[in-house]
PQR file of N, CA, C, O and H, with PARSE charges and radii, in Angstrom:
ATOM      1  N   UNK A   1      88.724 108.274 192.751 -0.4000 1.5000
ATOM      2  CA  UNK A   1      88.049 107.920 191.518 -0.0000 2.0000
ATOM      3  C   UNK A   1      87.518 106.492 191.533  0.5500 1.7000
ATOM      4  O   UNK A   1      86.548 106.147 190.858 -0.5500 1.4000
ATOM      5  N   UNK A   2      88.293 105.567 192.447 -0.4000 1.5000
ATOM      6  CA  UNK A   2      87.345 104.191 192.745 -0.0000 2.0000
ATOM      7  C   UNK A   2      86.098 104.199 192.452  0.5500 1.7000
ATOM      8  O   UNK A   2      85.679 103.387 191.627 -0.5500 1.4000
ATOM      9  H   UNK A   2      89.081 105.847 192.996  0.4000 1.0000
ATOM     10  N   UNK A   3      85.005 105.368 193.232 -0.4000 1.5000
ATOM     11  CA  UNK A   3      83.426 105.250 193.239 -0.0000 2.0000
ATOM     12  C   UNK A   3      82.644 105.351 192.397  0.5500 1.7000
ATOM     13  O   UNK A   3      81.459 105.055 192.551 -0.5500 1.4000
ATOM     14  H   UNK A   3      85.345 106.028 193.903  0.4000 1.0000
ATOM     15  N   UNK A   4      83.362 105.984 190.862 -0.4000 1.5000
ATOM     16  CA  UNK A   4      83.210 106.261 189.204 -0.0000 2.0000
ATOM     17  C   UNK A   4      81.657 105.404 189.225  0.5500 1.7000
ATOM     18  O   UNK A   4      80.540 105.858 188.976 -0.5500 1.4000
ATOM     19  H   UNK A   4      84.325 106.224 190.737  0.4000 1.0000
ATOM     20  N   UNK A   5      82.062 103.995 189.624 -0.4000 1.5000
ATOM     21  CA  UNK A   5      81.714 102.859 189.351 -0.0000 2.0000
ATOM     22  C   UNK A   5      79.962 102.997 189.778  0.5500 1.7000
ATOM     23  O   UNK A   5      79.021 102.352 189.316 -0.5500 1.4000
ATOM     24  H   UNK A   5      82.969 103.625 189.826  0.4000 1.0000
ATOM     25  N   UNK A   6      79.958 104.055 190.798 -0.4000 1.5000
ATOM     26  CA  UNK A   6      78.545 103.873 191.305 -0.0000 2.0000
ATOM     27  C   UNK A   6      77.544 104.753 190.203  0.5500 1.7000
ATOM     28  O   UNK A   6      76.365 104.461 190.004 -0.5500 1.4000
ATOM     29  H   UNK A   6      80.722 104.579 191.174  0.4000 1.0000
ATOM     30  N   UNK A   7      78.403 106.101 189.410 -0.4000 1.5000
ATOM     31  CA  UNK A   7      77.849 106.814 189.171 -0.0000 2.0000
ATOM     32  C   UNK A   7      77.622 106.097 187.275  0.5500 1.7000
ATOM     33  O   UNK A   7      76.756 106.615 186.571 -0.5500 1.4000
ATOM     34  H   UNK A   7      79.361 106.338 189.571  0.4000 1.0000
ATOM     35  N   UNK A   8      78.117 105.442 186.957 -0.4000 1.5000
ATOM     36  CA  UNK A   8      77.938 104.904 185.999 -0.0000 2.0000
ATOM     37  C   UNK A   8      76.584 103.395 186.003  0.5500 1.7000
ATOM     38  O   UNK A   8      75.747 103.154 185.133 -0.5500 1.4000
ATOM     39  H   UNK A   8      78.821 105.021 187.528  0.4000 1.0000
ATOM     40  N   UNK A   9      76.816 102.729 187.167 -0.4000 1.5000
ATOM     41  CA  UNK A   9      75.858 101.601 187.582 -0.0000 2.0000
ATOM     42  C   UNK A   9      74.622 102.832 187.538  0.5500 1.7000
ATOM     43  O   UNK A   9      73.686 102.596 186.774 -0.5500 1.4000
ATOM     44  H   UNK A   9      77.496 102.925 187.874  0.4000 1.0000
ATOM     45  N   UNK A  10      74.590 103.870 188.167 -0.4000 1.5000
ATOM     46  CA  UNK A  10      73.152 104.690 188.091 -0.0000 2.0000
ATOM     47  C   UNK A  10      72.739 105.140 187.011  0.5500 1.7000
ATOM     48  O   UNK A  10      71.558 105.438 186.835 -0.5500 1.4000
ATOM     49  H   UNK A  10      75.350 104.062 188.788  0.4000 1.0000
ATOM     50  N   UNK A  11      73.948 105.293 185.836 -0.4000 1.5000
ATOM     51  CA  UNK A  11      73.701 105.641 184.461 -0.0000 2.0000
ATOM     52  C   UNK A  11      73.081 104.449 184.073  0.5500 1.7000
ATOM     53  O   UNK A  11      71.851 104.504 184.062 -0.5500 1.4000
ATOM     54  H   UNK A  11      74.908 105.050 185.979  0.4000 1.0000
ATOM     55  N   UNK A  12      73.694 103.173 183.688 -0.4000 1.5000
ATOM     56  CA  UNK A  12      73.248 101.776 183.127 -0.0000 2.0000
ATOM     57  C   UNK A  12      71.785 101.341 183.577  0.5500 1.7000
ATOM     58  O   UNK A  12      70.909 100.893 182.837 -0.5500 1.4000
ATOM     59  H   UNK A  12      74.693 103.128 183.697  0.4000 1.0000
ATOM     60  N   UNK A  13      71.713 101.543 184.808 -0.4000 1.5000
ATOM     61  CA  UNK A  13      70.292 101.630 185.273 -0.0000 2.0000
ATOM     62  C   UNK A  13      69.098 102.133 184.677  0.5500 1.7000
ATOM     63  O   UNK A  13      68.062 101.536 184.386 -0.5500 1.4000
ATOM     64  H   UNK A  13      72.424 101.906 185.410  0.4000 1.0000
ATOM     65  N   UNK A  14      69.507 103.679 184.504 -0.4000 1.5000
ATOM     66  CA  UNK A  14      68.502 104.531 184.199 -0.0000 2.0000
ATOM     67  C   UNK A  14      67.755 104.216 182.675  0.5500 1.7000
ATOM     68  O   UNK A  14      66.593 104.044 182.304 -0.5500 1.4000
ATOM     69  H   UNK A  14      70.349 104.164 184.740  0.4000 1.0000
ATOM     70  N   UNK A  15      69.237 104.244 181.951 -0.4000 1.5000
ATOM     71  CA  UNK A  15      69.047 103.518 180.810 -0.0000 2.0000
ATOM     72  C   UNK A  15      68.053 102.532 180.067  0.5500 1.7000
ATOM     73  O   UNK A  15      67.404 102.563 179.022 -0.5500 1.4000
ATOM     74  H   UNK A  15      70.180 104.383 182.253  0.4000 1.0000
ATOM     75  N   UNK A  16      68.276 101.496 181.281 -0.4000 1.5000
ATOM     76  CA  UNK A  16      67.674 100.137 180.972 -0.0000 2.0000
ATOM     77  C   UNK A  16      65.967  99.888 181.519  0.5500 1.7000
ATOM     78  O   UNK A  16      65.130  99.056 181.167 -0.5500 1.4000
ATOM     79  H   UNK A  16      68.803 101.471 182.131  0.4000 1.0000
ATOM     80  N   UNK A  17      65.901 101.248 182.737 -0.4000 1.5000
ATOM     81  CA  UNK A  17      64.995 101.566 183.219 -0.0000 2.0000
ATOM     82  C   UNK A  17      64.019 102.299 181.988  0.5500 1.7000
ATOM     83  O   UNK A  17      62.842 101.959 181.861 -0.5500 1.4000
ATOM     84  H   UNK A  17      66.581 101.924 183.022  0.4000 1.0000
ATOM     85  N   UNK A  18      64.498 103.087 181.318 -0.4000 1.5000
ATOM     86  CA  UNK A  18      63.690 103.703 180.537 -0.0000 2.0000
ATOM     87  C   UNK A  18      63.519 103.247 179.153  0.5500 1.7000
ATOM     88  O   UNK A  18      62.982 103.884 178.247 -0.5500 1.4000
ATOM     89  H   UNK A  18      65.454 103.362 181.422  0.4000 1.0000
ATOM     90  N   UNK A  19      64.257 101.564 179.059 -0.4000 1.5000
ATOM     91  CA  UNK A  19      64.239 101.165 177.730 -0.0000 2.0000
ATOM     92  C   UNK A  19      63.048 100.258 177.975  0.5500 1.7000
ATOM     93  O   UNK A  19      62.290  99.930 177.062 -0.5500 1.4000
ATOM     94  H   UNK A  19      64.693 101.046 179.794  0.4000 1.0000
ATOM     95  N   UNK A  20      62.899  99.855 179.257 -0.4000 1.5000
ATOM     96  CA  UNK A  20      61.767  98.954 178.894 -0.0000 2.0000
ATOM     97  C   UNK A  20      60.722  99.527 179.802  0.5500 1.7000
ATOM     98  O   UNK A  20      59.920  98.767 180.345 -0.5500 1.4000
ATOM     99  H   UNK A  20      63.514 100.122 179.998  0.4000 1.0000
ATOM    100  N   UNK A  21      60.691 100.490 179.950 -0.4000 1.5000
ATOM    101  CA  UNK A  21      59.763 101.194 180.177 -0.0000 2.0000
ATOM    102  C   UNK A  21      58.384 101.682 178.990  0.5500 1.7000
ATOM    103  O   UNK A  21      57.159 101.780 179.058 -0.5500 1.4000
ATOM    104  H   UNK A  21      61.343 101.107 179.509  0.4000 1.0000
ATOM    105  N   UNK A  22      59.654 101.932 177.747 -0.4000 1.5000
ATOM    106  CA  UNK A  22      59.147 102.016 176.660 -0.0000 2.0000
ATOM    107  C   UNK A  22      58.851 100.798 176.167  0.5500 1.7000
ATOM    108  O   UNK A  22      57.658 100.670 175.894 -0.5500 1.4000
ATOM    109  H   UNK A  22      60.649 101.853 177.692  0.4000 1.0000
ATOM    110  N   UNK A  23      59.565  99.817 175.950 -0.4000 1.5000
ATOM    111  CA  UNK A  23      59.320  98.505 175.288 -0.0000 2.0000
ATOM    112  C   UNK A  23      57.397  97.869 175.800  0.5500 1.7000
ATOM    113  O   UNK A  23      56.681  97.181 175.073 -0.5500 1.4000
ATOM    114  H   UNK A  23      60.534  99.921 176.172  0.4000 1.0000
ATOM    115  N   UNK A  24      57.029  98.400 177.228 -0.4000 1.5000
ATOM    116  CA  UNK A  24      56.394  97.985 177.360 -0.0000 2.0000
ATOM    117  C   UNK A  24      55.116  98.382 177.060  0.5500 1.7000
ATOM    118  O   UNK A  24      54.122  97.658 177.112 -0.5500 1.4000
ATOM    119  H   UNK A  24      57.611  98.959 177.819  0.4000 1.0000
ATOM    120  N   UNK A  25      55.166 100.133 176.585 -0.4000 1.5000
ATOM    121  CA  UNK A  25      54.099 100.692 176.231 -0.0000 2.0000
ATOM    122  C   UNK A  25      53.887  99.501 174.546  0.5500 1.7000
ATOM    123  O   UNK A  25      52.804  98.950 174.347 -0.5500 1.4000
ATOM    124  H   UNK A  25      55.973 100.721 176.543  0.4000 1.0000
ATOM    125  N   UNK A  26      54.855  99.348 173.744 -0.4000 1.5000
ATOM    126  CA  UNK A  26      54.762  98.632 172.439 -0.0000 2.0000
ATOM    127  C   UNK A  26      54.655  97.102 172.675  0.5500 1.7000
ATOM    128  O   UNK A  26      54.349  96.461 171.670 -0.5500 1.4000
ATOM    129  H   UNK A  26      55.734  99.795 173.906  0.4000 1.0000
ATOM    130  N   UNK A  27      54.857  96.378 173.851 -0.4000 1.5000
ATOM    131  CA  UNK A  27      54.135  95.443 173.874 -0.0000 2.0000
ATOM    132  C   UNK A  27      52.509  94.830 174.851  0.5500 1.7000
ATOM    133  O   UNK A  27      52.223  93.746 175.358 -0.5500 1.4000
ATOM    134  H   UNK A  27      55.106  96.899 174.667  0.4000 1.0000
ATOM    135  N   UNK A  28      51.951  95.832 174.772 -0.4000 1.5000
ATOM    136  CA  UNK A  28      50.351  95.858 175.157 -0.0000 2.0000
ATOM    137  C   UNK A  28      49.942  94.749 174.617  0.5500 1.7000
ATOM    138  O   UNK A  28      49.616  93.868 175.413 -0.5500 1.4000
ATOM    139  H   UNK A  28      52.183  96.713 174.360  0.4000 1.0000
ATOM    140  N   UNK A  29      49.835  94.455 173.171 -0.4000 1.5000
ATOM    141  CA  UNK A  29      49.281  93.295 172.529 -0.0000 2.0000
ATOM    142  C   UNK A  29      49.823  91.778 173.125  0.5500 1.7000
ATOM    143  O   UNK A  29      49.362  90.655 172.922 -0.5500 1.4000
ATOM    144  H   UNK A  29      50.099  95.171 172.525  0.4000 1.0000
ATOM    145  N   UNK A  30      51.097  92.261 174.019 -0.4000 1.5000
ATOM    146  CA  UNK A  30      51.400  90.878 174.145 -0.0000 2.0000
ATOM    147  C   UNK A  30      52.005  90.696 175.640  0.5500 1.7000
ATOM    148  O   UNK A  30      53.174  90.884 175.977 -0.5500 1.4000
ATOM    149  H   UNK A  30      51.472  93.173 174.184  0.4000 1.0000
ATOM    150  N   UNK A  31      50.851  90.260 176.503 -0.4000 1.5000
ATOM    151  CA  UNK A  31      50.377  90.105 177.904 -0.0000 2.0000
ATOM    152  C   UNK A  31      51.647  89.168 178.433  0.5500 1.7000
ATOM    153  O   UNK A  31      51.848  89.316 179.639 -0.5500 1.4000
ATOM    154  H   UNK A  31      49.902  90.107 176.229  0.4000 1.0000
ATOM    155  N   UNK A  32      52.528  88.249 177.781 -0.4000 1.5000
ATOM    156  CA  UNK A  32      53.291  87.228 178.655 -0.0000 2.0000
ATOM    157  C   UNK A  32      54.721  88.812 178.720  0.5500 1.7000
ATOM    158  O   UNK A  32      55.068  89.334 179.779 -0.5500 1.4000
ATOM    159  H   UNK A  32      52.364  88.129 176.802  0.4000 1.0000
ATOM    160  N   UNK A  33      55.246  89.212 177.369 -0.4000 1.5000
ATOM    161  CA  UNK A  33      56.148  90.111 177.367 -0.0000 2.0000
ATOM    162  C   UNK A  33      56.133  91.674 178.237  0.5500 1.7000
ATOM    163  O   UNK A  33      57.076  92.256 178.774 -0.5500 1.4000
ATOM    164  H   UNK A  33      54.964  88.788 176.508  0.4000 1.0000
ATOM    165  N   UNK A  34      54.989  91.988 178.156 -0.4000 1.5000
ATOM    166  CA  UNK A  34      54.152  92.776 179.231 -0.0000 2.0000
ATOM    167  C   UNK A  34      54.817  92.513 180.449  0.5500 1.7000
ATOM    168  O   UNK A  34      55.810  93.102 180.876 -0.5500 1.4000
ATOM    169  H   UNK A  34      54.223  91.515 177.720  0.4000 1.0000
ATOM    170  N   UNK A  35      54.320  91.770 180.872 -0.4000 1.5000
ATOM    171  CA  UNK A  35      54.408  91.194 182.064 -0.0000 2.0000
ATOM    172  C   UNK A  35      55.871  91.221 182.715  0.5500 1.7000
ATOM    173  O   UNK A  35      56.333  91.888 183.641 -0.5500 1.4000
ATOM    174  H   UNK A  35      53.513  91.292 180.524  0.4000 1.0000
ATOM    175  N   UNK A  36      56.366  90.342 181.965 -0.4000 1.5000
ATOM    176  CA  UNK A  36      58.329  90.237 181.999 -0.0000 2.0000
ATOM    177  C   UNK A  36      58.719  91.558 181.990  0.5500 1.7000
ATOM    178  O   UNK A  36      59.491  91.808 182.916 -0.5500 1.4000
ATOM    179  H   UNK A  36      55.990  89.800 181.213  0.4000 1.0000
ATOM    180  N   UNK A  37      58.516  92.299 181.424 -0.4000 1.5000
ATOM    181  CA  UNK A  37      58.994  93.669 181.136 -0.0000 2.0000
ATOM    182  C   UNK A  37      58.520  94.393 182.494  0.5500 1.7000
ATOM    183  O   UNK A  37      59.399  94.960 183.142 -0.5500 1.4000
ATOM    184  H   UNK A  37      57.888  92.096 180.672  0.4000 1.0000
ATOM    185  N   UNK A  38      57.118  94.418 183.005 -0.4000 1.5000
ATOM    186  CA  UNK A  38      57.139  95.258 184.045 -0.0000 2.0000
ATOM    187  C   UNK A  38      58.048  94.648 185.499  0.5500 1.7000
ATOM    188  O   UNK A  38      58.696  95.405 186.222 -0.5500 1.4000
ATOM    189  H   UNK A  38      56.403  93.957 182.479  0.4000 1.0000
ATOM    190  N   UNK A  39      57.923  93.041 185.743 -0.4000 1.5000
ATOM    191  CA  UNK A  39      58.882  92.643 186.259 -0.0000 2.0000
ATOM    192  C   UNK A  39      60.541  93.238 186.248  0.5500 1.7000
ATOM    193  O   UNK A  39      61.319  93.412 187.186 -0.5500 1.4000
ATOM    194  H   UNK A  39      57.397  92.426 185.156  0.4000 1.0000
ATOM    195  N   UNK A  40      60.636  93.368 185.383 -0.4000 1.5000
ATOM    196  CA  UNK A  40      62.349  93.756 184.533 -0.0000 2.0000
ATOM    197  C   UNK A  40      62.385  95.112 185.374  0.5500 1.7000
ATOM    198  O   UNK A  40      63.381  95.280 186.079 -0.5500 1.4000
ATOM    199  H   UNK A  40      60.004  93.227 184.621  0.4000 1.0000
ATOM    200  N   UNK A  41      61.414  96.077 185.369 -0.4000 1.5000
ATOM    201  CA  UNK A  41      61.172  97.614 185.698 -0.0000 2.0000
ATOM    202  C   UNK A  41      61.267  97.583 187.116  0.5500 1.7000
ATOM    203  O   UNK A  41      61.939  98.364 187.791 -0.5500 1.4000
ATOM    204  H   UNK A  41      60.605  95.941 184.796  0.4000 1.0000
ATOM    205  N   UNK A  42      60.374  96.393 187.656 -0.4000 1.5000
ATOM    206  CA  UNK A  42      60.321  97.132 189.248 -0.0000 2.0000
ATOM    207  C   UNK A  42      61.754  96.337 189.963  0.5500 1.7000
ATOM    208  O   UNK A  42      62.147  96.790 191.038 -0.5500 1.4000
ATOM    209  H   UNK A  42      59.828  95.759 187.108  0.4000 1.0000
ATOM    210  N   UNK A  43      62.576  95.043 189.275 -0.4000 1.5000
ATOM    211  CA  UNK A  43      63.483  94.522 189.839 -0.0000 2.0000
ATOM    212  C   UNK A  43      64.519  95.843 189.615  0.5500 1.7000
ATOM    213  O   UNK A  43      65.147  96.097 190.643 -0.5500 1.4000
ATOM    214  H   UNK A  43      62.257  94.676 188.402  0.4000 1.0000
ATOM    215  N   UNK A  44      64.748  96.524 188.739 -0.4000 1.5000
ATOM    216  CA  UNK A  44      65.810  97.946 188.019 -0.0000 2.0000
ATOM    217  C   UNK A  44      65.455  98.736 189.573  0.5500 1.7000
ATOM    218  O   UNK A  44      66.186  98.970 190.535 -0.5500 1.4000
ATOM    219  H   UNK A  44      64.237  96.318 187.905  0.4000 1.0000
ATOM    220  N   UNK A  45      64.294  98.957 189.372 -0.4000 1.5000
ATOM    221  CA  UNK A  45      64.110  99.955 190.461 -0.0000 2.0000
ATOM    222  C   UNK A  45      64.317  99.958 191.846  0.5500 1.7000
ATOM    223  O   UNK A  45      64.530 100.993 192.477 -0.5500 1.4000
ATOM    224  H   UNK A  45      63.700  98.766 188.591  0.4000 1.0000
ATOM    225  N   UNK A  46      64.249  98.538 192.480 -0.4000 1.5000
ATOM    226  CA  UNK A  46      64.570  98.100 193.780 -0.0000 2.0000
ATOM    227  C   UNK A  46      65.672  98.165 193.755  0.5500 1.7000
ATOM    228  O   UNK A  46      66.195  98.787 194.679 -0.5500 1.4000
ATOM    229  H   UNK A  46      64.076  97.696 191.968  0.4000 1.0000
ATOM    230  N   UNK A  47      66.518  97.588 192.742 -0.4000 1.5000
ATOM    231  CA  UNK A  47      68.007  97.840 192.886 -0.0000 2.0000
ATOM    232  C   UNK A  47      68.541  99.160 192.699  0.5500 1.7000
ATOM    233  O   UNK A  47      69.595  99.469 193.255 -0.5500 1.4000
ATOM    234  H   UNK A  47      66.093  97.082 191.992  0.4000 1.0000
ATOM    235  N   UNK A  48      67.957  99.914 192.020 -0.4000 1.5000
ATOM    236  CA  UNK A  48      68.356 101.523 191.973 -0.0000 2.0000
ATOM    237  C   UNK A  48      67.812 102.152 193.595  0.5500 1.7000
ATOM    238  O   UNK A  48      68.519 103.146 193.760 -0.5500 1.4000
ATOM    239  H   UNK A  48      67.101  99.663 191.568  0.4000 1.0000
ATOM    240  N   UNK A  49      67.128 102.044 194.508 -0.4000 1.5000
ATOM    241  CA  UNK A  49      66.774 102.073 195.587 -0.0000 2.0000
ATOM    242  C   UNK A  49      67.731 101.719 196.199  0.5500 1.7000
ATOM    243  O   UNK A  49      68.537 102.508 196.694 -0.5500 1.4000
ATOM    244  H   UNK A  49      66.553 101.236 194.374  0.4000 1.0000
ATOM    245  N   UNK A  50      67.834 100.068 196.295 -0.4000 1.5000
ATOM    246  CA  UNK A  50      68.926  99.860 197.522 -0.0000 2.0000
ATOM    247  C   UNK A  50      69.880 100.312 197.424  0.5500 1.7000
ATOM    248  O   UNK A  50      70.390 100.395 198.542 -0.5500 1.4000
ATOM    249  H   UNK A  50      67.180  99.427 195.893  0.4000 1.0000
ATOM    250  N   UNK A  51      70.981 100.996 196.091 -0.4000 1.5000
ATOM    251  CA  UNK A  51      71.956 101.533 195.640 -0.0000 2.0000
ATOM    252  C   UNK A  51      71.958 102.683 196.230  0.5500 1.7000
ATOM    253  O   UNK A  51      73.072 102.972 196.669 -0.5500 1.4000
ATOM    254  H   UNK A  51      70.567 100.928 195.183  0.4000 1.0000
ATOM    255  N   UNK A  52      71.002 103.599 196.448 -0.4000 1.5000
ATOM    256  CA  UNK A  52      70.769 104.857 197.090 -0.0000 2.0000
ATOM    257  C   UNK A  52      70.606 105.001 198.785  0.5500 1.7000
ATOM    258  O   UNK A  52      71.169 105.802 199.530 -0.5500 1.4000
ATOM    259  H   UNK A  52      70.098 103.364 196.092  0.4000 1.0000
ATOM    260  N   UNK A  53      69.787 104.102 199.059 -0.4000 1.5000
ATOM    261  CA  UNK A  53      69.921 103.728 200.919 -0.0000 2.0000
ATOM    262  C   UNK A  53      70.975 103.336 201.350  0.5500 1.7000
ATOM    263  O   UNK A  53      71.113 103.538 202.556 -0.5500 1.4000
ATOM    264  H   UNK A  53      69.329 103.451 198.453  0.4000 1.0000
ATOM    265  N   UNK A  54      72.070 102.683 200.683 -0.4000 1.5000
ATOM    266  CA  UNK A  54      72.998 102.027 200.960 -0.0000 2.0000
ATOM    267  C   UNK A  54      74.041 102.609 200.715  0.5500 1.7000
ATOM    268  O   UNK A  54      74.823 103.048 201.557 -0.5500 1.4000
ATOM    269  H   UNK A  54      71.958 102.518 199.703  0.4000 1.0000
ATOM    270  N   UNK A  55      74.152 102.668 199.523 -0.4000 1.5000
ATOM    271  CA  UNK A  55      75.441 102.746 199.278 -0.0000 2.0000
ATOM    272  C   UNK A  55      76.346 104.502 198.857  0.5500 1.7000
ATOM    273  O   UNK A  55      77.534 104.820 198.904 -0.5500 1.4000
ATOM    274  H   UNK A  55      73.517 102.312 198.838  0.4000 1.0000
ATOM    275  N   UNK A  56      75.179 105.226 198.499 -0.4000 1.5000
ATOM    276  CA  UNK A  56      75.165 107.021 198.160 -0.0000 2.0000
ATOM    277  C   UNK A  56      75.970 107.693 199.401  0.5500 1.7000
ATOM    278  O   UNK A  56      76.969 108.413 199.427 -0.5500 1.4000
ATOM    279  H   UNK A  56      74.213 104.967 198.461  0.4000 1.0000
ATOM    280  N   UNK A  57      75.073 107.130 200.491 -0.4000 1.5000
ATOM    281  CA  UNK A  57      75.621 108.569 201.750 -0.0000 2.0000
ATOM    282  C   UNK A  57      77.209 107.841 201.928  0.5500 1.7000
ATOM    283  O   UNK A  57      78.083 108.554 202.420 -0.5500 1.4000
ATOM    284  H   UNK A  57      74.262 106.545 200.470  0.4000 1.0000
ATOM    285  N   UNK A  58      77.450 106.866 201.648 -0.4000 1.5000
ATOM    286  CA  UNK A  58      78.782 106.600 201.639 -0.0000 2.0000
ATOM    287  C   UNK A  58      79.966 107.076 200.891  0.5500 1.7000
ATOM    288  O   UNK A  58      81.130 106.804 201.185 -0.5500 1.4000
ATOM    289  H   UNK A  58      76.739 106.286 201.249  0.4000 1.0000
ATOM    290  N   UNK A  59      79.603 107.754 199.975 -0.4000 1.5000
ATOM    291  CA  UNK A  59      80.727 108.535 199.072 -0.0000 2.0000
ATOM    292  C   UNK A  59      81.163 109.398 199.403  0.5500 1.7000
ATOM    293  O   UNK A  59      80.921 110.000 200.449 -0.5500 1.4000
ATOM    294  H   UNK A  59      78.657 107.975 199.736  0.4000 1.0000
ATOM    295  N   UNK A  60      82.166 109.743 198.304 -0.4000 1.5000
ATOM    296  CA  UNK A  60      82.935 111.092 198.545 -0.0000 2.0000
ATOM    297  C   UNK A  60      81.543 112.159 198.251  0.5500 1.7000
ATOM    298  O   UNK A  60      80.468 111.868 197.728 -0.5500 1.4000
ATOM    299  H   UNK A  60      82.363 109.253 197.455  0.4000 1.0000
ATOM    300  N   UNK A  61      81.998 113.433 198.778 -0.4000 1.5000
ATOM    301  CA  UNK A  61      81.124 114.567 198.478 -0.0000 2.0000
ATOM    302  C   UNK A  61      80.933 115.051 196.957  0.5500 1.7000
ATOM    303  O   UNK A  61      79.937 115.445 196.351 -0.5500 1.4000
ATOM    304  H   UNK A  61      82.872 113.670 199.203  0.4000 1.0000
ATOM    305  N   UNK A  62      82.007 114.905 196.651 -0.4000 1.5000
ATOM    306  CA  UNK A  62      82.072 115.694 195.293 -0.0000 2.0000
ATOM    307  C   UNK A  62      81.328 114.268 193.928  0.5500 1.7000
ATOM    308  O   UNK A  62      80.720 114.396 192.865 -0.5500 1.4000
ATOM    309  H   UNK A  62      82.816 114.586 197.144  0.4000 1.0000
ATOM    310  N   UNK A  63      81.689 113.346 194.525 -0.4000 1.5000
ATOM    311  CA  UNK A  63      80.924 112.602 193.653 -0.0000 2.0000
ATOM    312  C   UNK A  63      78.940 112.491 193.813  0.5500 1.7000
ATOM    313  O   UNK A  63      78.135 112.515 192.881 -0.5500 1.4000
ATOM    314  H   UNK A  63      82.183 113.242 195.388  0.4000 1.0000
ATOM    315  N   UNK A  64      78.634 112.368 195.360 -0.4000 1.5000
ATOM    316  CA  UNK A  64      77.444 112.471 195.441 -0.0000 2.0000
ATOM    317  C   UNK A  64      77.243 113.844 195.417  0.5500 1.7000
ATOM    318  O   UNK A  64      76.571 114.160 196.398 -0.5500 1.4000
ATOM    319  H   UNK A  64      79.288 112.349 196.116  0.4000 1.0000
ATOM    320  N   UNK A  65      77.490 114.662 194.823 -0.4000 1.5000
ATOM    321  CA  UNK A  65      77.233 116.248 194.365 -0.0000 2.0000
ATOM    322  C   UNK A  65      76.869 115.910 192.793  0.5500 1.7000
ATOM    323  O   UNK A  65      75.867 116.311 192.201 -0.5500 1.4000
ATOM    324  H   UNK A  65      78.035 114.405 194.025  0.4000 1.0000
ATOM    325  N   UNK A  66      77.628 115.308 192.404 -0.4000 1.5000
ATOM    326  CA  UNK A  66      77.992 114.203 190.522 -0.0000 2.0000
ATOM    327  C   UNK A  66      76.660 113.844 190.746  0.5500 1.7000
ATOM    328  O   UNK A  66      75.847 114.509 190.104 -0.5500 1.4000
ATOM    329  H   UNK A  66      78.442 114.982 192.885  0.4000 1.0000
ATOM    330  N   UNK A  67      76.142 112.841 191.595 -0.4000 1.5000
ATOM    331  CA  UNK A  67      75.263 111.722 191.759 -0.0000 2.0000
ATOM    332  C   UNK A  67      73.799 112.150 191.504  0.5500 1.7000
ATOM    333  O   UNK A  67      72.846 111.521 191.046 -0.5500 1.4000
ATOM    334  H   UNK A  67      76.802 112.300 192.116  0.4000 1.0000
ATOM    335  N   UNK A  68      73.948 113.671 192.035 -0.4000 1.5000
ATOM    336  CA  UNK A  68      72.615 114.461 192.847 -0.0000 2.0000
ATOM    337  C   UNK A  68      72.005 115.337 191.319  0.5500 1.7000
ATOM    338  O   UNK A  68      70.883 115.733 191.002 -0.5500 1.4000
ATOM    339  H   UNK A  68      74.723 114.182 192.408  0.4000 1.0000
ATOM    340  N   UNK A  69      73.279 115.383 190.661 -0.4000 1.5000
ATOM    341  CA  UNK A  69      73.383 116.591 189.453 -0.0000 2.0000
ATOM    342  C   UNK A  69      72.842 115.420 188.336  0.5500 1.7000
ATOM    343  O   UNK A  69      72.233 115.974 187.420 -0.5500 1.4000
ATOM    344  H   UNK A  69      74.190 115.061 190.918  0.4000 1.0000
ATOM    345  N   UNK A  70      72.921 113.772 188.168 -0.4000 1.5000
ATOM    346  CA  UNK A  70      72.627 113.086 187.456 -0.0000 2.0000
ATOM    347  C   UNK A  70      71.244 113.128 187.721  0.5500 1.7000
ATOM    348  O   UNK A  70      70.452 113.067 186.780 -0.5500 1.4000
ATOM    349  H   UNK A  70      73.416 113.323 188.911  0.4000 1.0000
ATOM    350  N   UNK A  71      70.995 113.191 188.466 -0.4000 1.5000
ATOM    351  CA  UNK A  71      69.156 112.643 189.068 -0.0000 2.0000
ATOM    352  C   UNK A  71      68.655 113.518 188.694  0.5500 1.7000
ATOM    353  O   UNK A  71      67.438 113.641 188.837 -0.5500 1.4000
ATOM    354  H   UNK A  71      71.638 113.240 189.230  0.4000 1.0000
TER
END
């Protein structure tokens, strides 16, 4: 149960991935927040990447079965 930890970091991710995903469609009018926000998106996403090259094929089975069923 140690690896809990990965499958929840992919939850918090996704989360935060799709909060300002949205935030950014509602700030169009405002090009500096825009901006920060798509920054915010692709830094989420590189790190949700390297989390997956790295660190996924390393688990137990039954959790990256968990992992595969979240995605």
């Amino acid at each position: 149960m140690a690896y809990i930890y990965l499958l929840n970091l992919h939850e918090i991710i996704d989360g935060k991935l799709d909060e300002a995903k949205k935030s950014i469609a509602n700030a169009l009018d405002e090009p500096e927040k825009a901006k920060f926000l798509e920054g915010r998106v692709k830094a989420l996403s590189e790190f949700k990447e390297f989390l997956t090259e790295n660190l996924n094929s390393k688990l137990p089975r039954k959790i990256r079965q968990r992992l595969k069923e979240h995605q």
